[in-house]
CHARMM-style PDB file with segment names, atoms N, HN, CA, C and O in Angstrom:
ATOM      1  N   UNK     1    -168.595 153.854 -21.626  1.00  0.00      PROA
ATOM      2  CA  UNK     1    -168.575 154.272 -20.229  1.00  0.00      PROA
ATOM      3  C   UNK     1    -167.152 154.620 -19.775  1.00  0.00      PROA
ATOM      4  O   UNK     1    -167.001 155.472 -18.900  1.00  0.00      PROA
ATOM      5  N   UNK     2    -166.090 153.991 -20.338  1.00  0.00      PROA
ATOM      6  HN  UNK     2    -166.213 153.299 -21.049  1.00  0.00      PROA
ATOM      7  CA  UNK     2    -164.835 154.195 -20.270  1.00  0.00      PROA
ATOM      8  C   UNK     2    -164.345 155.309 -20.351  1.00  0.00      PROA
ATOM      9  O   UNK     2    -164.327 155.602 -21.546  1.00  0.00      PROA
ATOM     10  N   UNK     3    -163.831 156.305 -19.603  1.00  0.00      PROA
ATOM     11  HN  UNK     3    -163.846 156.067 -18.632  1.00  0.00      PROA
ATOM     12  CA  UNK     3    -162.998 157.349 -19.701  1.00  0.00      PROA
ATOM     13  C   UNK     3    -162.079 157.331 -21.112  1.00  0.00      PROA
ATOM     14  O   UNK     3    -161.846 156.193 -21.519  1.00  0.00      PROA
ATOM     15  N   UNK     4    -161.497 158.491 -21.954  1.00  0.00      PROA
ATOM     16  HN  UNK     4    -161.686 159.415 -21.623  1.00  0.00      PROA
ATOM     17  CA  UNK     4    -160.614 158.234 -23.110  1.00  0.00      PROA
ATOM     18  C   UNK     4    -159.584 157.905 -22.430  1.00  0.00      PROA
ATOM     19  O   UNK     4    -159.024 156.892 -22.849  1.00  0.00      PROA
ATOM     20  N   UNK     5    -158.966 158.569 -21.207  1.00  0.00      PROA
ATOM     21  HN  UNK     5    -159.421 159.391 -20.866  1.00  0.00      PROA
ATOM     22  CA  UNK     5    -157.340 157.631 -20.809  1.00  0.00      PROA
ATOM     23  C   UNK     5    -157.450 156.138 -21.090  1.00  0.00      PROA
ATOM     24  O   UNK     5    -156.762 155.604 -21.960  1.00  0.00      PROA
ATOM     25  N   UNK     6    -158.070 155.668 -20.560  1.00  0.00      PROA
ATOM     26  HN  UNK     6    -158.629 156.101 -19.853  1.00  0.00      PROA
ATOM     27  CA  UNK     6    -157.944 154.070 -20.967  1.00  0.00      PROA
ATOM     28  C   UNK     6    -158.341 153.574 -22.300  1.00  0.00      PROA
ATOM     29  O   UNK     6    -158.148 152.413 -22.660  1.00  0.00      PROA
ATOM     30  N   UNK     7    -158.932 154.536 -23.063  1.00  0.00      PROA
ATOM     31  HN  UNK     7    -159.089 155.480 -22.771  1.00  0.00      PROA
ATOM     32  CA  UNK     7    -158.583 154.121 -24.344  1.00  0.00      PROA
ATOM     33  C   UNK     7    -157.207 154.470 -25.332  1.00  0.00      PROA
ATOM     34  O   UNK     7    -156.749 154.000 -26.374  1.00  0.00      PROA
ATOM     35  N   UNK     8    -156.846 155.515 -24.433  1.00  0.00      PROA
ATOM     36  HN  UNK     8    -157.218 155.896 -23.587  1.00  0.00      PROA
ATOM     37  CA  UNK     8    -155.121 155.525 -25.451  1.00  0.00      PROA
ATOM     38  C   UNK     8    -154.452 154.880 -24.720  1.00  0.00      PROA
ATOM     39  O   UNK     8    -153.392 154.524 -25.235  1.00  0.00      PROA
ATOM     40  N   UNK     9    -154.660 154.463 -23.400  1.00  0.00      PROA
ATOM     41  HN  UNK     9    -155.521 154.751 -22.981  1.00  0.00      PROA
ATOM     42  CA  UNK     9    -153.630 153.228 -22.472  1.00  0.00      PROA
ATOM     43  C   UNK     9    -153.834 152.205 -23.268  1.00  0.00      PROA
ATOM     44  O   UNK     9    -152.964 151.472 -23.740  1.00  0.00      PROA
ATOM     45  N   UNK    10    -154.994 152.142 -23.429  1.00  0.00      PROA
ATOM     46  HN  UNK    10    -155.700 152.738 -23.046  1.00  0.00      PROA
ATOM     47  CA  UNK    10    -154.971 150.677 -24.509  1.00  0.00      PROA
ATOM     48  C   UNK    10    -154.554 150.643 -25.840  1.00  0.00      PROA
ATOM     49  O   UNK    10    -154.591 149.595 -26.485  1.00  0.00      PROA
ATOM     50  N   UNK    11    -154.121 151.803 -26.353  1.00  0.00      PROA
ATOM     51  HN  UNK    11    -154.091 152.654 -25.829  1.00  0.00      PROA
ATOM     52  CA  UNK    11    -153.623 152.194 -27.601  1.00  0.00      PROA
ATOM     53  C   UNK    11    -152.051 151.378 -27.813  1.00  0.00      PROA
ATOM     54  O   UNK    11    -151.562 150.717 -28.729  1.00  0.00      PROA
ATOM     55  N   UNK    12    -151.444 151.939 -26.061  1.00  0.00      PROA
ATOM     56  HN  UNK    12    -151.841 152.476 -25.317  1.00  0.00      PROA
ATOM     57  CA  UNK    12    -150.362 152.242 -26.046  1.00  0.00      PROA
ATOM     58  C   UNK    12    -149.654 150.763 -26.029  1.00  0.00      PROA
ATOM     59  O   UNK    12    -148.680 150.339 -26.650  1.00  0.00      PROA
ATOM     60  N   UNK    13    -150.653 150.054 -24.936  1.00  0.00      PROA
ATOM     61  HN  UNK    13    -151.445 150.398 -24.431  1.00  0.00      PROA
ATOM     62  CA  UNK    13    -150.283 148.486 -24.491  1.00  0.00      PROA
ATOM     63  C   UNK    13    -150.679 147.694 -25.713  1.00  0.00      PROA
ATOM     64  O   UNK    13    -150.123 146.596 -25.673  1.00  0.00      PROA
ATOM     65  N   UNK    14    -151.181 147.794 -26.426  1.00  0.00      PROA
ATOM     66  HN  UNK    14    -151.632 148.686 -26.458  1.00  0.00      PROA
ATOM     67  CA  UNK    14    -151.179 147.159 -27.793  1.00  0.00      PROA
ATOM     68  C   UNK    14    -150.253 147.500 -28.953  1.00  0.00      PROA
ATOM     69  O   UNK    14    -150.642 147.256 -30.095  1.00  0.00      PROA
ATOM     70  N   UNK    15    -149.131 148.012 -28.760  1.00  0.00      PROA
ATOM     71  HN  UNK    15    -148.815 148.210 -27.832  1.00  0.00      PROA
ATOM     72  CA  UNK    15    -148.466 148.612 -29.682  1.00  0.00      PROA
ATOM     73  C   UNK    15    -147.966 147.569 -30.560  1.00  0.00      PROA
ATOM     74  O   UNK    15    -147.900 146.507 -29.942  1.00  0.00      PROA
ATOM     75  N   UNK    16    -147.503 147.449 -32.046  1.00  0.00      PROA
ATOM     76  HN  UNK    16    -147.557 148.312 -32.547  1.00  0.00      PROA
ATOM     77  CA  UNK    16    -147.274 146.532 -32.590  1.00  0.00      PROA
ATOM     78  C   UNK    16    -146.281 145.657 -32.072  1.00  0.00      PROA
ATOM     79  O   UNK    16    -145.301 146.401 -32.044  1.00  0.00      PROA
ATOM     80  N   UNK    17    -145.907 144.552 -31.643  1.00  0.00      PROA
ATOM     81  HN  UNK    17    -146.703 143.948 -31.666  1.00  0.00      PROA
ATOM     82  CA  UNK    17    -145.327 143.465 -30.937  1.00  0.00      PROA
ATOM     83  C   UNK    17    -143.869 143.645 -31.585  1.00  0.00      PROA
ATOM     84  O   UNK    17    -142.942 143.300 -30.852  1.00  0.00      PROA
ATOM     85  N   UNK    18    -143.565 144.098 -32.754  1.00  0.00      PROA
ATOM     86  HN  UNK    18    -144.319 144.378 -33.349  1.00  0.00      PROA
ATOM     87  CA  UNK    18    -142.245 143.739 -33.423  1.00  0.00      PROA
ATOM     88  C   UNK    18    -141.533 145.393 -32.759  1.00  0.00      PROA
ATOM     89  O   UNK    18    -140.453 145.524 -32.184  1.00  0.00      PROA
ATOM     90  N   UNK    19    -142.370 146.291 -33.023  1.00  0.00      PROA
ATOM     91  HN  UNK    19    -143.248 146.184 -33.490  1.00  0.00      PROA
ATOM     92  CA  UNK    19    -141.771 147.710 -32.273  1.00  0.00      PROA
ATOM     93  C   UNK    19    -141.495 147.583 -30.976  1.00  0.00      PROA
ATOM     94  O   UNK    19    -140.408 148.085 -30.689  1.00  0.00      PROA
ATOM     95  N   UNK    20    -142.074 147.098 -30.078  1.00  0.00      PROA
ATOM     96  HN  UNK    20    -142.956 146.690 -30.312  1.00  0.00      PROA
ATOM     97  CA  UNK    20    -141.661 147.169 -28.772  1.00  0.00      PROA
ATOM     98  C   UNK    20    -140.460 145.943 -28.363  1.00  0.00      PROA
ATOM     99  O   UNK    20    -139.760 145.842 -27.355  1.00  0.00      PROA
ATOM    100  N   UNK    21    -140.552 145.093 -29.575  1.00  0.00      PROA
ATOM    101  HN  UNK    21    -141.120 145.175 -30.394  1.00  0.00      PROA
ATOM    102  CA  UNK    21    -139.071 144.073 -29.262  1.00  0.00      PROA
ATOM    103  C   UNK    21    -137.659 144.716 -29.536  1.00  0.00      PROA
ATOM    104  O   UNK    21    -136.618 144.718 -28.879  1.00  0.00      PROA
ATOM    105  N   UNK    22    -138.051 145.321 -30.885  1.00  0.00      PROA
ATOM    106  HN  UNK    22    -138.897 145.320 -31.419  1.00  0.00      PROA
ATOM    107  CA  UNK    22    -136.815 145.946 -31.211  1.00  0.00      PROA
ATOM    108  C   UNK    22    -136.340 147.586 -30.759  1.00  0.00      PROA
ATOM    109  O   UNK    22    -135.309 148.230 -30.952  1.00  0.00      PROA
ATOM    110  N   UNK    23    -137.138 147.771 -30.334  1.00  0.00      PROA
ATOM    111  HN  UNK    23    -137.975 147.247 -30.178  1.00  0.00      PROA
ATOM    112  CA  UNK    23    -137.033 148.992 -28.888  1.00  0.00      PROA
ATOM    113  C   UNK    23    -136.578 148.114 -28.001  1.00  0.00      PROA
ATOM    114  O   UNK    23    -135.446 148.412 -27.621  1.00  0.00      PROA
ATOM    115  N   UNK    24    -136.991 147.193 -27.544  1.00  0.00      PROA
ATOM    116  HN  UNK    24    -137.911 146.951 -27.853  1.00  0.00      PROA
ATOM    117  CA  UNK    24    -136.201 146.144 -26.004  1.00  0.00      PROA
ATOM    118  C   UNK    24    -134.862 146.212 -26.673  1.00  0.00      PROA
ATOM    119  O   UNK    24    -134.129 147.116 -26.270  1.00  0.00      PROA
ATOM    120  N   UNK    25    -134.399 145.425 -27.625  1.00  0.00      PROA
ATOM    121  HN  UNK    25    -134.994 144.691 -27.952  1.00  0.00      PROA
ATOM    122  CA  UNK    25    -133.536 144.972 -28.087  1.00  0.00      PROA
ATOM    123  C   UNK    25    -132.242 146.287 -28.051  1.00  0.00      PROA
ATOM    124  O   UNK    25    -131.260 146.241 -27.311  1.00  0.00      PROA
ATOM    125  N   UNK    26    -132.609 147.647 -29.245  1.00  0.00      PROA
ATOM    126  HN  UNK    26    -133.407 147.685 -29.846  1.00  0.00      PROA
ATOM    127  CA  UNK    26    -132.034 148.050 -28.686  1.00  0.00      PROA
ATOM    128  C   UNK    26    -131.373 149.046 -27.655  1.00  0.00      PROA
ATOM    129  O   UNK    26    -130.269 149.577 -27.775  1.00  0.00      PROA
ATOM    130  N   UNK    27    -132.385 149.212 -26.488  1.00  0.00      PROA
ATOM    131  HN  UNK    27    -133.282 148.780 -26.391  1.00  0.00      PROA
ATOM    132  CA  UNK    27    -132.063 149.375 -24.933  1.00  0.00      PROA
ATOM    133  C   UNK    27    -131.518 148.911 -24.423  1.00  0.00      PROA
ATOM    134  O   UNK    27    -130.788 149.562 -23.676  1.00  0.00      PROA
ATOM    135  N   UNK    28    -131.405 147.102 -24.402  1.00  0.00      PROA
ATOM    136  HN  UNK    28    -131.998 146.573 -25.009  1.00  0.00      PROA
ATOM    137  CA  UNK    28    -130.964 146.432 -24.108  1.00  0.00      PROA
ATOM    138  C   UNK    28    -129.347 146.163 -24.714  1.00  0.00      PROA
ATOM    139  O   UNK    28    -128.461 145.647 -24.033  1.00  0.00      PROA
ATOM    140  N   UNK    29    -129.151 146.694 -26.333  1.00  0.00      PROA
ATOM    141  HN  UNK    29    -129.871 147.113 -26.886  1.00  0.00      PROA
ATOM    142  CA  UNK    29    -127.829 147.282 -26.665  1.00  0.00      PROA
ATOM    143  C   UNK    29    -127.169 148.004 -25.458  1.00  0.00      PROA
ATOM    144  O   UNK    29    -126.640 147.727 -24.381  1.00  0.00      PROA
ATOM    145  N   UNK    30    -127.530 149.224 -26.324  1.00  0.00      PROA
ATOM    146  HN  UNK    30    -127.960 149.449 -27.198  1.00  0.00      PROA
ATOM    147  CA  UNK    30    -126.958 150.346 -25.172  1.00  0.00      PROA
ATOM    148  C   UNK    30    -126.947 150.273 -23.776  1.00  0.00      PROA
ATOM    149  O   UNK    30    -126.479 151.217 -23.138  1.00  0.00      PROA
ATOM    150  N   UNK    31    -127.418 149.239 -23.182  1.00  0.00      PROA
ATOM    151  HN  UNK    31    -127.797 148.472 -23.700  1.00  0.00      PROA
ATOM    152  CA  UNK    31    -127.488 149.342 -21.900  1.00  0.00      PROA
ATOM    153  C   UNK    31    -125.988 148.495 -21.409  1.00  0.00      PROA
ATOM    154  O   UNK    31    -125.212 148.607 -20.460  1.00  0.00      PROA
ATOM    155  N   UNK    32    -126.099 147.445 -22.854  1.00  0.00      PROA
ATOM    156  HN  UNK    32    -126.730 147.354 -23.625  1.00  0.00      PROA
ATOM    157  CA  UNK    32    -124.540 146.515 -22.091  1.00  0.00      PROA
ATOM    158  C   UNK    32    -123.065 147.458 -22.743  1.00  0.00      PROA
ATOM    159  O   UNK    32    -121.980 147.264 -22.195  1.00  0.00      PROA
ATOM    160  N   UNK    33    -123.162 148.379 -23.838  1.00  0.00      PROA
ATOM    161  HN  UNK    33    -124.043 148.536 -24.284  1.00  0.00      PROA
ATOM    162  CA  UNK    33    -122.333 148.378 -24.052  1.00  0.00      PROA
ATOM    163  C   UNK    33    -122.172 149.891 -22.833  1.00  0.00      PROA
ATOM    164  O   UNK    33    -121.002 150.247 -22.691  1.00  0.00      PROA
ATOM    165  N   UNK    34    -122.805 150.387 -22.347  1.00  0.00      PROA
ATOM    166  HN  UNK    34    -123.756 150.097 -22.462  1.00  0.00      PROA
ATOM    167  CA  UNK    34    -122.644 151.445 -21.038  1.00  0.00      PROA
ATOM    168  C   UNK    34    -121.998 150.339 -20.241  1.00  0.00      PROA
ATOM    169  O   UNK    34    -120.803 150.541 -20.022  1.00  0.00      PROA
ATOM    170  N   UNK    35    -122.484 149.242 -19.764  1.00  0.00      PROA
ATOM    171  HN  UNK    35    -123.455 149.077 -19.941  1.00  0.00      PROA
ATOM    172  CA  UNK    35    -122.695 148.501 -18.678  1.00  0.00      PROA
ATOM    173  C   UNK    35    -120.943 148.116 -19.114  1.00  0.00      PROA
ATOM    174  O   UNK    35    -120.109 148.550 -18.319  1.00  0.00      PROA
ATOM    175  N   UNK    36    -120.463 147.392 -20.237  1.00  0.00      PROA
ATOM    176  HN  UNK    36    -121.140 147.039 -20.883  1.00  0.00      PROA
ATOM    177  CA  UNK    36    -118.491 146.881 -20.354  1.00  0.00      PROA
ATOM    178  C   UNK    36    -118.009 148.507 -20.606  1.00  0.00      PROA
ATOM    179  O   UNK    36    -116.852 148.422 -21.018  1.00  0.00      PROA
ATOM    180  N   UNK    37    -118.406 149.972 -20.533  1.00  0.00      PROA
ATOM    181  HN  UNK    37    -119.346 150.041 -20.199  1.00  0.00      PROA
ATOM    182  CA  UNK    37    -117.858 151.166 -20.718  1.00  0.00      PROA
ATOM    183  C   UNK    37    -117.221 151.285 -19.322  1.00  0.00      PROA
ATOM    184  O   UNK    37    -116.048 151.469 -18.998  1.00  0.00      PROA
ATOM    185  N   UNK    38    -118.603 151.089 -18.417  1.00  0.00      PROA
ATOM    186  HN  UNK    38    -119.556 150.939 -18.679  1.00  0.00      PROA
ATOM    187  CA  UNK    38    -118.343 150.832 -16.820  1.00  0.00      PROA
ATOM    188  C   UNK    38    -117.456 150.190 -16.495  1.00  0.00      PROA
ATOM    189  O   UNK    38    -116.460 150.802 -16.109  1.00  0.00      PROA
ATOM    190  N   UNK    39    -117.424 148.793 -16.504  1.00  0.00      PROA
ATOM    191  HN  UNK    39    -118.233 148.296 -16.817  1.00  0.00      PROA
ATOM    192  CA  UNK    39    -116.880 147.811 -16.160  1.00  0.00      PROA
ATOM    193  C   UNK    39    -115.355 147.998 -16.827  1.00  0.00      PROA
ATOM    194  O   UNK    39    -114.561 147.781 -15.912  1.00  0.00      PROA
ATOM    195  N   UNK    40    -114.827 148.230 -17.726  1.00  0.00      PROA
ATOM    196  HN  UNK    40    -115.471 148.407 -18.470  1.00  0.00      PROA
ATOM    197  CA  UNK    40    -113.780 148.405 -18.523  1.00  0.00      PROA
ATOM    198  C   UNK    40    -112.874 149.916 -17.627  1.00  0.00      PROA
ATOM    199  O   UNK    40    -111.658 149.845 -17.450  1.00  0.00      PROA
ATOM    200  N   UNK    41    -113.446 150.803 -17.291  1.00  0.00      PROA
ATOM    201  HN  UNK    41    -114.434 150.860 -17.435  1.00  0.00      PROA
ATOM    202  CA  UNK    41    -113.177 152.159 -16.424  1.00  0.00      PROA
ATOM    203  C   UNK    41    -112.743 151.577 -14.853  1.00  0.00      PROA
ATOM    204  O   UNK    41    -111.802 151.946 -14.150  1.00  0.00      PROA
ATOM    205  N   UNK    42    -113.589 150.731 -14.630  1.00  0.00      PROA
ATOM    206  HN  UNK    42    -114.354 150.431 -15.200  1.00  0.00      PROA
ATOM    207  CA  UNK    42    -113.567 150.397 -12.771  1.00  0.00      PROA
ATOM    208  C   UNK    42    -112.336 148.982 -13.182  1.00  0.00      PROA
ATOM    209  O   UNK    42    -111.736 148.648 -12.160  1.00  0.00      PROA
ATOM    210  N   UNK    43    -111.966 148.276 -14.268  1.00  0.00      PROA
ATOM    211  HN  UNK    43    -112.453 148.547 -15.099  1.00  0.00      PROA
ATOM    212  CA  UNK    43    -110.885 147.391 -14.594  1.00  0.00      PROA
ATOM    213  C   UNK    43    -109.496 148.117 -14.543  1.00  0.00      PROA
ATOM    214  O   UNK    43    -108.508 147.649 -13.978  1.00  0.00      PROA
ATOM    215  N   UNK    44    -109.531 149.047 -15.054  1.00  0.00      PROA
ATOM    216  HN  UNK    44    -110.334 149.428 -15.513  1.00  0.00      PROA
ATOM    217  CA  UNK    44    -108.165 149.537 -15.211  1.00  0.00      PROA
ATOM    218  C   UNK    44    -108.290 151.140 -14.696  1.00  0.00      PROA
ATOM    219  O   UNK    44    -107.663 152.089 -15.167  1.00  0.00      PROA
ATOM    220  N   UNK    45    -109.118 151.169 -13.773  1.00  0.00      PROA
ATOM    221  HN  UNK    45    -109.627 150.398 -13.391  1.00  0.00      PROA
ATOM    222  CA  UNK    45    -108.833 152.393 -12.388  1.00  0.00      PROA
ATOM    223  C   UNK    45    -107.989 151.587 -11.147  1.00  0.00      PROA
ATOM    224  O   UNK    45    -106.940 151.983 -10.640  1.00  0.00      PROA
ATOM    225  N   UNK    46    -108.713 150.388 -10.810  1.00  0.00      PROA
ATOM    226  HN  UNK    46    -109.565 150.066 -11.222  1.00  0.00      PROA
ATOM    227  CA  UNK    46    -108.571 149.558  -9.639  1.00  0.00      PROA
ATOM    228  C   UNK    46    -107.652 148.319 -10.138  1.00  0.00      PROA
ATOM    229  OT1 UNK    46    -107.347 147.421  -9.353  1.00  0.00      PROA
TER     230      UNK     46
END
């Protein structure tokens, strides 16, 4: 009875548990080393 969108939504939200950590992980890289790129620029502007 289900429409197919909610069956590839459910594709998507089930994705293997170790891929979507180490996708967090590294986003969560790149996000700090942007985040001390920032912080390091606004240190020795101001």
């Amino acid at each position: 009875m289900d429409p197919p969108k909610v069956k590839n939504w459910d594709k998507m939200v089930h994705a293997p548990f170790k891929k979507v950590v180490k996708f967090d992980l590294i986003c969560m890289g790149i996000g700090t080393v942007i985040g001390m790129g920032i912080g390091a620029f606004i240190a020795t502007n101001f």
